[in-house]
N, CA, C and O atoms as a GROMACS GRO file, in nm:
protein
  468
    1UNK      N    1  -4.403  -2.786  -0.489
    1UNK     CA    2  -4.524  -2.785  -0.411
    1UNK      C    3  -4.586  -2.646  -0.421
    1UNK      O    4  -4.517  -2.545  -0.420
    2UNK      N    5  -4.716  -2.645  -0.430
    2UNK     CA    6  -4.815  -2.516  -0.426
    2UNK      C    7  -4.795  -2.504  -0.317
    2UNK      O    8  -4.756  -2.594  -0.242
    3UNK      N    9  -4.826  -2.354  -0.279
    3UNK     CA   10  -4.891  -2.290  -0.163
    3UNK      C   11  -4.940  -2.212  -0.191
    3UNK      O   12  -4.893  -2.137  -0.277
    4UNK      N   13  -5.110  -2.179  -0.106
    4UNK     CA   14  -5.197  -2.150  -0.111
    4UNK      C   15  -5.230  -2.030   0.000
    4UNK      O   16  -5.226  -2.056   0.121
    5UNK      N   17  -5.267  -1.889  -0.051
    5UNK     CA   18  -5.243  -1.795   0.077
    5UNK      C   19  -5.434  -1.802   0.151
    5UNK      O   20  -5.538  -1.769   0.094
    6UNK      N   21  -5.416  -1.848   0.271
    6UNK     CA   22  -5.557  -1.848   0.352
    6UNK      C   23  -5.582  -1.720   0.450
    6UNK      O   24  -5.494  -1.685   0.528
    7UNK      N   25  -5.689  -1.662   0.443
    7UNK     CA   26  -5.730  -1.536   0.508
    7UNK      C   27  -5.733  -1.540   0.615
    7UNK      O   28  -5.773  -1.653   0.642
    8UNK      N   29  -5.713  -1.479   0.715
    8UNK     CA   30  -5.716  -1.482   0.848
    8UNK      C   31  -5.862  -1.476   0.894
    8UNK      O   32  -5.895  -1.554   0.983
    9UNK      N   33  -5.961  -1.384   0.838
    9UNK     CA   34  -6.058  -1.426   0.908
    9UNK      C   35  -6.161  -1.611   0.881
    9UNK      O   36  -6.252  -1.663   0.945
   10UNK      N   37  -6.092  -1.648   0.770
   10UNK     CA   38  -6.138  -1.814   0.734
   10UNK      C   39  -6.066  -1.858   0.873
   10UNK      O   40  -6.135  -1.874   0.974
   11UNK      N   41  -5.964  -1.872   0.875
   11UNK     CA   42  -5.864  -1.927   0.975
   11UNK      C   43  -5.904  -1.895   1.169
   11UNK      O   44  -5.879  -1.954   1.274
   12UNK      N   45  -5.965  -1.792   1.135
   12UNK     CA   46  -6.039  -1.751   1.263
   12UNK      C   47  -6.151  -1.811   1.316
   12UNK      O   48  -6.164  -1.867   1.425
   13UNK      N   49  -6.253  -1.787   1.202
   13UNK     CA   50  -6.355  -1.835   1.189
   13UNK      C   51  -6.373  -2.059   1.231
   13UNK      O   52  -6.447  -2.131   1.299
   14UNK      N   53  -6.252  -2.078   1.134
   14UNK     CA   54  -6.290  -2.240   1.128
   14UNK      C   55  -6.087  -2.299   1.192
   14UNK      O   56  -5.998  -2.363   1.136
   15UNK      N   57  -6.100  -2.226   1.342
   15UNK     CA   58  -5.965  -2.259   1.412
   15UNK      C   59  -5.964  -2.382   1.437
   15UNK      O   60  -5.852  -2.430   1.420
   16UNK      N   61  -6.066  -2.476   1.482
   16UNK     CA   62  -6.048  -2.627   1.515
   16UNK      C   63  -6.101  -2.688   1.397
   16UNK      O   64  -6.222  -2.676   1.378
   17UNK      N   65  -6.030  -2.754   1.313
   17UNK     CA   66  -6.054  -2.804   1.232
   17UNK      C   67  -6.082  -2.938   1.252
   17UNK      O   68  -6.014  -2.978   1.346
   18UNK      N   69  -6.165  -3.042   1.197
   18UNK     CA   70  -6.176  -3.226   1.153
   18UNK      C   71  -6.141  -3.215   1.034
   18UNK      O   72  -6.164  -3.115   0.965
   19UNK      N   73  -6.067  -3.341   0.986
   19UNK     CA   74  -6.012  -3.392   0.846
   19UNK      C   75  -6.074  -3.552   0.820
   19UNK      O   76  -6.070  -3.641   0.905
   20UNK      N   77  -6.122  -3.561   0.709
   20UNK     CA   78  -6.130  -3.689   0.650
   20UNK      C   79  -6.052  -3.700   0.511
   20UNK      O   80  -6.034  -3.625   0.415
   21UNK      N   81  -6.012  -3.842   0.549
   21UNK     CA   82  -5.876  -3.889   0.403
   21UNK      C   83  -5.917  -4.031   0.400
   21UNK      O   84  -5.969  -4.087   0.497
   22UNK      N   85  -5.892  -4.088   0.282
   22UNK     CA   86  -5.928  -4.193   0.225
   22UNK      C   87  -5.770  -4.179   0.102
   22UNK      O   88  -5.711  -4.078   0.064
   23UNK      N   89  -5.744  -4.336   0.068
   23UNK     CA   90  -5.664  -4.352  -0.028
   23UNK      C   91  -5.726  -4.352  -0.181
   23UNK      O   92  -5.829  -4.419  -0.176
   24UNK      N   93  -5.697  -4.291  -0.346
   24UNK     CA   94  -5.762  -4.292  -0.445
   24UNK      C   95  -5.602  -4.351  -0.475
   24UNK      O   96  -5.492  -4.356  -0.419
   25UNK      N   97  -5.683  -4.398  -0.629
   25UNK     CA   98  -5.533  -4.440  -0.725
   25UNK      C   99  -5.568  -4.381  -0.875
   25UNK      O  100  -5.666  -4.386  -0.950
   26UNK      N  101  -5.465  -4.334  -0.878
   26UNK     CA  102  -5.472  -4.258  -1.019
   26UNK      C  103  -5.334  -4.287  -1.090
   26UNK      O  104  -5.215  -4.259  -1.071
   27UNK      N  105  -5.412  -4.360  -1.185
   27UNK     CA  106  -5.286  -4.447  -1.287
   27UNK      C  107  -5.243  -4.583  -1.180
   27UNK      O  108  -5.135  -4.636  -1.209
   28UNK      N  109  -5.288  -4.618  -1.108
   28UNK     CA  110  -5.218  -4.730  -1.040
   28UNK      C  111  -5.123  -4.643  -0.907
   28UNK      O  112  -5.044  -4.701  -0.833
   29UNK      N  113  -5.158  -4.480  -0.900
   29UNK     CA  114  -5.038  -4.449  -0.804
   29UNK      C  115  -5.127  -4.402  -0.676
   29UNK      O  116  -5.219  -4.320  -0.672
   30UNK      N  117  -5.083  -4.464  -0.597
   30UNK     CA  118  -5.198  -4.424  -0.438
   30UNK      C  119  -5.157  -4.286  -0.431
   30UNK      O  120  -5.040  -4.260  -0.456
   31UNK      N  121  -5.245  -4.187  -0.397
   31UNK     CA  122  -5.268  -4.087  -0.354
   31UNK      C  123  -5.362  -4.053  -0.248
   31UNK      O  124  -5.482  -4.067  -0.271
   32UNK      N  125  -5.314  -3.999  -0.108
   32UNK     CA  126  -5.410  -3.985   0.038
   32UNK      C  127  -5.454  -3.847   0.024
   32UNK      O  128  -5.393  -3.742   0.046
   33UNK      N  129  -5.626  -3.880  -0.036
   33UNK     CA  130  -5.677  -3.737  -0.041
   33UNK      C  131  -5.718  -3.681   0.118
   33UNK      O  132  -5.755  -3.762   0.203
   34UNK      N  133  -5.710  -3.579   0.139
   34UNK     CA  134  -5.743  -3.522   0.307
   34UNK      C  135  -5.833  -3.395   0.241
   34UNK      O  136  -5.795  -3.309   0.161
   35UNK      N  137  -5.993  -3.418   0.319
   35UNK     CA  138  -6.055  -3.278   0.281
   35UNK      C  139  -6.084  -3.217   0.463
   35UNK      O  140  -6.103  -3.284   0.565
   36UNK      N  141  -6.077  -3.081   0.446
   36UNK     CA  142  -6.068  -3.000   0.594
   36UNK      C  143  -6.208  -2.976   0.553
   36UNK      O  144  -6.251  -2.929   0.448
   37UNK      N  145  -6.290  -3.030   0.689
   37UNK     CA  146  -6.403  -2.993   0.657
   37UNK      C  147  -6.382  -2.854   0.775
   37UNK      O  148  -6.302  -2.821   0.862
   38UNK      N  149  -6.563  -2.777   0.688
   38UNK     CA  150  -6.566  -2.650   0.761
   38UNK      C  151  -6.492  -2.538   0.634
   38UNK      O  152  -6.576  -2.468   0.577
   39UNK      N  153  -6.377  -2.522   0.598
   39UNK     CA  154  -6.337  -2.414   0.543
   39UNK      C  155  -6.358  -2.481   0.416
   39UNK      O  156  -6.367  -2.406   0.318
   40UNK      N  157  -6.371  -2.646   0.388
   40UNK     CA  158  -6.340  -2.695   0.257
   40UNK      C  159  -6.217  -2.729   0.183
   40UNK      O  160  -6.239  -2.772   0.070
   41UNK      N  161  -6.159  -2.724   0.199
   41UNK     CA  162  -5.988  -2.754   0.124
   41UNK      C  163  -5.952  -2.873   0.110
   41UNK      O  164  -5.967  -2.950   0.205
   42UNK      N  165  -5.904  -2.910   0.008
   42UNK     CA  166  -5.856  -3.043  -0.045
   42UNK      C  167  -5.742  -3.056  -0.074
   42UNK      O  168  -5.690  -2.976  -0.152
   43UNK      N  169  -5.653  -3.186  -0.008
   43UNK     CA  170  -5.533  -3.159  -0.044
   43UNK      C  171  -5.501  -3.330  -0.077
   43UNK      O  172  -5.573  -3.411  -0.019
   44UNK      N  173  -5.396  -3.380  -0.167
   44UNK     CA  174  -5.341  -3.493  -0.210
   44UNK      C  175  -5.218  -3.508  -0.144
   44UNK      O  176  -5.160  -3.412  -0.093
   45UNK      N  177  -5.161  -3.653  -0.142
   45UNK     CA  178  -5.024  -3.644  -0.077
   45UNK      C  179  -4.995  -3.802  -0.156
   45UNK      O  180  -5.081  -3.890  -0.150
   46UNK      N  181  -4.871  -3.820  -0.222
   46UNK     CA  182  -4.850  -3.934  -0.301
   46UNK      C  183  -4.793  -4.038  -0.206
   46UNK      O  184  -4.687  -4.016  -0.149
   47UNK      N  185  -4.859  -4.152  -0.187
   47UNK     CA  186  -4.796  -4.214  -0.062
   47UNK      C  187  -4.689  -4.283  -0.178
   47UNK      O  188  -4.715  -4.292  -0.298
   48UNK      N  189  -4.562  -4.330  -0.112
   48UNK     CA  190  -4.487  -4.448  -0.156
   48UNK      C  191  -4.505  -4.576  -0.137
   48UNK      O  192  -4.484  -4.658  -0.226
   49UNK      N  193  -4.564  -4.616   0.030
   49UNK     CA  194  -4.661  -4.714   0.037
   49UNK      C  195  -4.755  -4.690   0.080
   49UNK      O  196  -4.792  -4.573   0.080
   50UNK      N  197  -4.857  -4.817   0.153
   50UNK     CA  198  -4.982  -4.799   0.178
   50UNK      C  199  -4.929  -4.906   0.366
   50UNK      O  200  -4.986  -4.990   0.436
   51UNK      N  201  -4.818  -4.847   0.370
   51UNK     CA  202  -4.797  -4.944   0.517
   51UNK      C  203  -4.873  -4.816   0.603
   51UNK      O  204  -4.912  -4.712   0.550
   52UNK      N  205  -4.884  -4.850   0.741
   52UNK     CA  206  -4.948  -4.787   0.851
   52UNK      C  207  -4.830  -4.652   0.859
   52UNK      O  208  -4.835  -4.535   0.820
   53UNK      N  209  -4.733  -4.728   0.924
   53UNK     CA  210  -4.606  -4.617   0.952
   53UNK      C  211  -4.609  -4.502   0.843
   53UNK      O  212  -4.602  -4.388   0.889
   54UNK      N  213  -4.619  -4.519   0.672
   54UNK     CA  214  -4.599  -4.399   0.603
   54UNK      C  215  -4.733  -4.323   0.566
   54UNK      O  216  -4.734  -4.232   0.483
   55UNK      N  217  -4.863  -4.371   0.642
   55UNK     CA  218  -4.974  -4.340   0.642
   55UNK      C  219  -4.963  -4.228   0.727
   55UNK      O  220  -4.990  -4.109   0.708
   56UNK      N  221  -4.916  -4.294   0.829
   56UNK     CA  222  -4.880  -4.182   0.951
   56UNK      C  223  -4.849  -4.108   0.921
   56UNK      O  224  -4.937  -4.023   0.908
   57UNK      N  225  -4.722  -4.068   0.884
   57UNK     CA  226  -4.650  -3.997   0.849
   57UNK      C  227  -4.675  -3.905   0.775
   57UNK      O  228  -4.642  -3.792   0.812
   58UNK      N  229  -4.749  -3.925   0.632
   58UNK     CA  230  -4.843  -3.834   0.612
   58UNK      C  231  -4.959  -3.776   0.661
   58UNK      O  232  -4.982  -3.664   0.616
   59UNK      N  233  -5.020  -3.811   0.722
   59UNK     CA  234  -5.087  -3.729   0.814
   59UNK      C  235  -5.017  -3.639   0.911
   59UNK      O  236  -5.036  -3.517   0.914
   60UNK      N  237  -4.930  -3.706   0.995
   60UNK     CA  238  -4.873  -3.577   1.061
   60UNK      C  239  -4.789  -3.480   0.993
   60UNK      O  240  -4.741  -3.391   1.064
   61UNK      N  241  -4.760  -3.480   0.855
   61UNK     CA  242  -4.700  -3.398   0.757
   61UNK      C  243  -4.815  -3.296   0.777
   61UNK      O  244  -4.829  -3.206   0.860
   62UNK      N  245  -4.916  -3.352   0.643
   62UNK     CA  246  -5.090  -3.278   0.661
   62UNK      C  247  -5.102  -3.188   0.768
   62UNK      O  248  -5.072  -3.072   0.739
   63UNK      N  249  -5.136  -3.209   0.878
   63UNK     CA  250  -5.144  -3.136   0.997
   63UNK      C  251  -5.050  -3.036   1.031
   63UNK      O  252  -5.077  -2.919   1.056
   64UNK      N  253  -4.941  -3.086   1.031
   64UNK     CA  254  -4.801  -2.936   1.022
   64UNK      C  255  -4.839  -2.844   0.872
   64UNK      O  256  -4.828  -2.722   0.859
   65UNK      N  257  -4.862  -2.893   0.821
   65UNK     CA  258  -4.899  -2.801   0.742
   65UNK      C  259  -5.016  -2.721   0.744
   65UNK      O  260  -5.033  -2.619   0.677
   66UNK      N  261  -5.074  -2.758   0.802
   66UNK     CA  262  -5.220  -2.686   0.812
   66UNK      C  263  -5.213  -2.584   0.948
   66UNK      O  264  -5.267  -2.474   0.961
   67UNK      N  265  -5.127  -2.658   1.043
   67UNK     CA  266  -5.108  -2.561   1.198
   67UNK      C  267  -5.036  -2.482   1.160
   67UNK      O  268  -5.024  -2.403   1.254
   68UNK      N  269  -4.957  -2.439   1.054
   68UNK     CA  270  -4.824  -2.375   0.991
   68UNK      C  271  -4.902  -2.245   0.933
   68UNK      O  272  -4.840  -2.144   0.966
   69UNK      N  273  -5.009  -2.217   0.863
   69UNK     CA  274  -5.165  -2.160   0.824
   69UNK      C  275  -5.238  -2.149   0.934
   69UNK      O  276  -5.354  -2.117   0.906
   70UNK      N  277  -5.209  -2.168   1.090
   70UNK     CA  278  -5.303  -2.109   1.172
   70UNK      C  279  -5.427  -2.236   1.219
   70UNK      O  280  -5.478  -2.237   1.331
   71UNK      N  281  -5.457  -2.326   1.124
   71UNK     CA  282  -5.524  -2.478   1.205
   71UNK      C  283  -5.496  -2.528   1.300
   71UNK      O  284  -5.383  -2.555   1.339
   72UNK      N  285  -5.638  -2.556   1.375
   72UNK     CA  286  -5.601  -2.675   1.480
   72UNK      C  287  -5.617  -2.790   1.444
   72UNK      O  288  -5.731  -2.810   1.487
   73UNK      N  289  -5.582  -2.897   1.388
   73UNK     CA  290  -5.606  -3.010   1.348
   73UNK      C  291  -5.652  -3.103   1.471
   73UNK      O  292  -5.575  -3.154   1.552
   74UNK      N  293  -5.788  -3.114   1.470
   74UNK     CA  294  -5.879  -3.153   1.586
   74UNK      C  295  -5.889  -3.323   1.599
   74UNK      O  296  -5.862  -3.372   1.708
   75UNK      N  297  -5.929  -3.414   1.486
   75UNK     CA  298  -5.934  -3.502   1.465
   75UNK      C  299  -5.951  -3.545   1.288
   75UNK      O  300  -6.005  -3.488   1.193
   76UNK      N  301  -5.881  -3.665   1.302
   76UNK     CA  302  -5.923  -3.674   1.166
   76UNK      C  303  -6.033  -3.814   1.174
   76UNK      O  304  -6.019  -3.888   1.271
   77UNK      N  305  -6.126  -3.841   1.086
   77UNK     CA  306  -6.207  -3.938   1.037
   77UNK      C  307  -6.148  -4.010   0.934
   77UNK      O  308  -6.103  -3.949   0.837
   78UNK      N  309  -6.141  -4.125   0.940
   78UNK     CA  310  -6.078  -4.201   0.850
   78UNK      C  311  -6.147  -4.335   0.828
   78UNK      O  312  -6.210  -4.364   0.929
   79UNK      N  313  -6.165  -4.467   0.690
   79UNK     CA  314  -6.236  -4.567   0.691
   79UNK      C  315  -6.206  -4.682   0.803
   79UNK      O  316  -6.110  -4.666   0.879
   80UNK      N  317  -6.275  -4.781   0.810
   80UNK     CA  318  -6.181  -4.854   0.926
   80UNK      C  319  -6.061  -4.943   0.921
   80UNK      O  320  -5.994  -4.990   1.013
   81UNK      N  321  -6.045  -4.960   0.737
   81UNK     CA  322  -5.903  -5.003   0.735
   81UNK      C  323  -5.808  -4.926   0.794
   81UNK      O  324  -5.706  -4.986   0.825
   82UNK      N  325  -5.814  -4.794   0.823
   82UNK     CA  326  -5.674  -4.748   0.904
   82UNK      C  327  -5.675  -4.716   1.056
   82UNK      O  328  -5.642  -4.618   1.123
   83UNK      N  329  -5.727  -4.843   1.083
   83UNK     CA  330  -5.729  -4.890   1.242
   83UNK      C  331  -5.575  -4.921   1.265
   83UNK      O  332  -5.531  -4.915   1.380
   84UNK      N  333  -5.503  -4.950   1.174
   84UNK     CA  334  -5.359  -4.951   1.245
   84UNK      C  335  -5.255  -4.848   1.256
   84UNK      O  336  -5.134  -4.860   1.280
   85UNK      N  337  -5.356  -4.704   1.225
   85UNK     CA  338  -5.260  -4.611   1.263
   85UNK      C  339  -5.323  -4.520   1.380
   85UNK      O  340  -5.281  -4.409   1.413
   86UNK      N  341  -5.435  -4.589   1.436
   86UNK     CA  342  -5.480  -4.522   1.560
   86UNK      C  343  -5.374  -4.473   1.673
   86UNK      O  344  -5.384  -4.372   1.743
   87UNK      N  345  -5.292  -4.549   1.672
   87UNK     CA  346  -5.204  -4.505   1.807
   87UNK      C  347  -5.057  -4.485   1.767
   87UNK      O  348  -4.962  -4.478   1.846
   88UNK      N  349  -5.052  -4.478   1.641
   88UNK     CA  350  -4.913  -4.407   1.566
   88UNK      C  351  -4.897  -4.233   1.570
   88UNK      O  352  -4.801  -4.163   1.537
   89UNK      N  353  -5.001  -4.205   1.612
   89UNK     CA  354  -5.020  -4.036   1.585
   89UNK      C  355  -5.117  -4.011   1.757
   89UNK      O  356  -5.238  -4.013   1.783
   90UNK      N  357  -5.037  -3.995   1.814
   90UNK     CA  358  -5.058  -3.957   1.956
   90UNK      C  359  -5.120  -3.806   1.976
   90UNK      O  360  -5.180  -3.793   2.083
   91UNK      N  361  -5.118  -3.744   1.931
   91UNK     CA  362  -5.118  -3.595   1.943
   91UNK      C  363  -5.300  -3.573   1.879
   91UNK      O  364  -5.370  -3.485   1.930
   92UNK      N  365  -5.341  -3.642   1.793
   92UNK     CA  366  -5.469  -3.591   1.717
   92UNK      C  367  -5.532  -3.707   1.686
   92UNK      O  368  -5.489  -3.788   1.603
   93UNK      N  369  -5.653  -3.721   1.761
   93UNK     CA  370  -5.720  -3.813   1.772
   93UNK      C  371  -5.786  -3.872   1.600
   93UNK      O  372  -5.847  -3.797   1.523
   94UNK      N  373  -5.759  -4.000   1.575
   94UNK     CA  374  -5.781  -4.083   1.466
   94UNK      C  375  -5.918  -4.138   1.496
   94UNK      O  376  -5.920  -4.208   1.596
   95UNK      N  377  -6.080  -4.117   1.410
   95UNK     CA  378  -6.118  -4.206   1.455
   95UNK      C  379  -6.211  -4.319   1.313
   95UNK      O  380  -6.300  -4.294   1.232
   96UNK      N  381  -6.155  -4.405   1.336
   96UNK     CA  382  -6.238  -4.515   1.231
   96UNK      C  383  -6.396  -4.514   1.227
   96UNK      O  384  -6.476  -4.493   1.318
   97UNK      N  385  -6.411  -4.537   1.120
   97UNK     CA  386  -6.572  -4.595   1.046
   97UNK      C  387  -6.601  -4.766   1.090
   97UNK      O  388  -6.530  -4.857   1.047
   98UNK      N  389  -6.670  -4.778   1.144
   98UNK     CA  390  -6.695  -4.929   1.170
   98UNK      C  391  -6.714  -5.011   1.027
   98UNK      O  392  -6.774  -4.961   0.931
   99UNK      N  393  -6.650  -5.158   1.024
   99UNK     CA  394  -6.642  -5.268   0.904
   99UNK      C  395  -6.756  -5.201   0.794
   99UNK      O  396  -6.824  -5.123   0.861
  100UNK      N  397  -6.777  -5.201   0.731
  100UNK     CA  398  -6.836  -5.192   0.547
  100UNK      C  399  -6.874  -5.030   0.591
  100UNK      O  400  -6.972  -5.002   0.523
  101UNK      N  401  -6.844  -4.933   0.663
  101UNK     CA  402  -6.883  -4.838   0.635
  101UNK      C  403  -6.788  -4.690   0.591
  101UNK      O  404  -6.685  -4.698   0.658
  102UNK      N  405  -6.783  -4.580   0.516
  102UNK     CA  406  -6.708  -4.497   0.477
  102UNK      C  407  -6.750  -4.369   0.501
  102UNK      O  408  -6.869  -4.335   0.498
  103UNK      N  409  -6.655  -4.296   0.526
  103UNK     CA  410  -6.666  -4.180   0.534
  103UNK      C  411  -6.707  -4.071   0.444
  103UNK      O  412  -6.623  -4.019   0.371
  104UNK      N  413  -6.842  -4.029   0.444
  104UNK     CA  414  -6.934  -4.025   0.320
  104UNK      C  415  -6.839  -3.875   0.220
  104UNK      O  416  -6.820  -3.881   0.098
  105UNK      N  417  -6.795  -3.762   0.302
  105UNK     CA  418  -6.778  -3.676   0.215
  105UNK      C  419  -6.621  -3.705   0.147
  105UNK      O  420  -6.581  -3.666   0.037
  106UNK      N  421  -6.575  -3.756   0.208
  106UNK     CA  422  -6.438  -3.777   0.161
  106UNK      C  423  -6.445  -3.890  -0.012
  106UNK      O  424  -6.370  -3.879  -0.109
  107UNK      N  425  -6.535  -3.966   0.002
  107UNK     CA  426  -6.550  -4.060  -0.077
  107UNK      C  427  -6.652  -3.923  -0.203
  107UNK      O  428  -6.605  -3.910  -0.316
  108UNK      N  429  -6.722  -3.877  -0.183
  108UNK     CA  430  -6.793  -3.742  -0.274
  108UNK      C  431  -6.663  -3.713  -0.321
  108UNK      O  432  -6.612  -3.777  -0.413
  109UNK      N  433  -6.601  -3.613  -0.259
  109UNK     CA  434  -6.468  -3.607  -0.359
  109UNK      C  435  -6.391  -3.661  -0.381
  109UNK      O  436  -6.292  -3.590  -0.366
  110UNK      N  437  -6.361  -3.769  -0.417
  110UNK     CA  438  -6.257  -3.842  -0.469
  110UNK      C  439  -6.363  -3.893  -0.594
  110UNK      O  440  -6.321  -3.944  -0.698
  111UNK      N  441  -6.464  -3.877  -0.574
  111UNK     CA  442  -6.530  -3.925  -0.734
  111UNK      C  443  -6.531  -3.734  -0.821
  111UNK      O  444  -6.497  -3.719  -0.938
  112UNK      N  445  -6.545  -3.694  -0.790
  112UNK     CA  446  -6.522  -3.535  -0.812
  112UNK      C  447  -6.434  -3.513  -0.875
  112UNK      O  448  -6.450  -3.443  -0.974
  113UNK      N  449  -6.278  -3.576  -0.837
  113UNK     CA  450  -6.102  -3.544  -0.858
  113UNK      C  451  -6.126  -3.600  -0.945
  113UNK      O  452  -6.087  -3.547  -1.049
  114UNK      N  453  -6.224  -3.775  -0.968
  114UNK     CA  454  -6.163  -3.831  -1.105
  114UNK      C  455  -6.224  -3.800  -1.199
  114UNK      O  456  -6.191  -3.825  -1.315
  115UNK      N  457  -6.331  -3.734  -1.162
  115UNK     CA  458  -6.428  -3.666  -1.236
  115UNK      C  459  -6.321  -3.569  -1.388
  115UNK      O  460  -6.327  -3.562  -1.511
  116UNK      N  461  -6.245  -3.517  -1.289
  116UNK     CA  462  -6.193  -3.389  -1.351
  116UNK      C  463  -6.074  -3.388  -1.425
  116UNK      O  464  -6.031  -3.305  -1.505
  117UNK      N  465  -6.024  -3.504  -1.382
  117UNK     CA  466  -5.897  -3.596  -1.453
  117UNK      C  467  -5.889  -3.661  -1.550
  117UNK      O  468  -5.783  -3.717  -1.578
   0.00000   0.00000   0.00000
């Protein structure tokens, strides 16, 4: 795993952070992109499945990692298929996109990543 050294005054500056993540597949392999809006940062996480429980799970990974760097992980935005991990992650408010709609910047980069791939 990379790690990435973040400046304290970024970290100062953008302390409460929002996250939006959406699932991409590359080669057939799901990958949960999460972009921090505000400072900008993009990060991937290879799910094994696409159940709720290991959705979770990566996200609250995501977030320790980011509070670990000085983030507050405020809320994340997510599409409204992952209405079933609203109340799996107690601590940081989840909130869905209503039926046919997406979370516009998260979906920008993930055409970006495959862009570059």
């Amino acid at each position: 795993m990379e790690y990435m050294v973040i400046l304290h005054d970024l970290i100062e500056f953008h302390e409460y952070v929002t996250m939006t993540g959406d699932i991409m597949f590359l080669n057939r392999v799901p990958l949960f992109v999460i972009v921090c809006q505000g400072p900008n940062l993009v990060s991937a996480e290879f799910l094994e499945s696409r159940t709720a429980a290991q959705i979770a799970k990566r996200l609250q990974y995501i977030a320790q990692i980011y509070s670990r760097a000085g983030f507050i992980v405020w809320t994340f935005l997510l599409d409204g298929e992952f209405k079933a991990i609203k109340d799996k992650i107690p601590d940081i408010m989840v909130n869905t996109m209503a039926a046919n709609k997406h979370v516009c910047d998260i979906k920008c980069k993930i055409c970006v990543i495959k862009e570059h791939v």
